[in-house]
C-alpha positions in Angstrom: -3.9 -14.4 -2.3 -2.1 -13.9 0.8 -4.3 -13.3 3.6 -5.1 -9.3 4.3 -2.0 -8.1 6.5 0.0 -11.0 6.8 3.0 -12.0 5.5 4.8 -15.1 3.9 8.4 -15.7 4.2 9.7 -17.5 1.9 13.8 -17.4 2.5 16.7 -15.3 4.0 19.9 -14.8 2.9 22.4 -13.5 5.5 25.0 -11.1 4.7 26.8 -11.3 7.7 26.1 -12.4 11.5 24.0 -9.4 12.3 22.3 -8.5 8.9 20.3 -11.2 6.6 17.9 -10.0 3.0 14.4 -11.7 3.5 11.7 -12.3 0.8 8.5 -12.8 1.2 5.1 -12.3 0.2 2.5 -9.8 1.9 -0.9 -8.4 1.1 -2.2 -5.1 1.6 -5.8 -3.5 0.4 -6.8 -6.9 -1.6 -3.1 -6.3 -3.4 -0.2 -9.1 -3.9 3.5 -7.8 -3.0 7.0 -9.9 -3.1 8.8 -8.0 -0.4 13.0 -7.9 -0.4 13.5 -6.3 2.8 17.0 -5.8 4.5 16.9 -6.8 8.3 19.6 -5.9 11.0 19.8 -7.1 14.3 20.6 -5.6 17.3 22.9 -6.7 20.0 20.8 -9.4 22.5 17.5 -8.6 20.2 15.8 -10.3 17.1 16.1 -8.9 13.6 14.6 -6.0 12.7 13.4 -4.7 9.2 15.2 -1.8 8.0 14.5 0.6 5.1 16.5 -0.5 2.5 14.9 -3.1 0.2 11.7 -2.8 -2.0 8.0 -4.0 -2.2 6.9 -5.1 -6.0 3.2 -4.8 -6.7 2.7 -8.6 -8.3 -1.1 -8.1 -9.5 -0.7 -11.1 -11.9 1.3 -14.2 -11.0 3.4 -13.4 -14.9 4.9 -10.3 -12.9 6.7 -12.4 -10.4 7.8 -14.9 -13.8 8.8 -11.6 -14.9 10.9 -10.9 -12.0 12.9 -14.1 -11.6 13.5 -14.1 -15.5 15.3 -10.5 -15.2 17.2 -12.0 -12.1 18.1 -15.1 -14.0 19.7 -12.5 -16.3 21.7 -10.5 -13.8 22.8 -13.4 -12.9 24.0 -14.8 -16.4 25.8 -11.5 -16.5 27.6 -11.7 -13.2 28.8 -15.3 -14.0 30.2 -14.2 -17.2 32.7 -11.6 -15.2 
């Protein structure tokens, strides 16, 4: 478990100079989340998060197999386009 109210970054992917995706893993109330957050960042300031991107509930280490298996699919699916 990730320590109450912290948070664990584990990569960034930029989508531009000024805006980047990062994931990470937080916890909240004794409760595992993988974070995919959109951050922006202002002229002469550091990133900051904005509100697109979503926060997944990962109670059991399966839901976060889960999760990369139906991205491994999306995946599949873009490469075949």
């Amino acid at each position: 478990m990730v320590e109450q109210n912290k948070e664990v970054v584990f990569g960034e992917i930029m989508k531009g100079q000024d805006t980047k995706v990062v994931v990470s893993l937080s916890s909240y109330n004794s409760k595992n989340y993988v974070n995919l957050r959109e951050y922006w960042k202002p002229e002469n300031k550091d990133f900051l998060p904005t509100k697109k991107g979503f926060t997944l509930p990962v109670d059991e280490p399966q839901m976060v197999d889960d999760l990369i298996a139906i991205l491994q699919k999306a995946k599949m699916y873009l490469e075949k386009l």
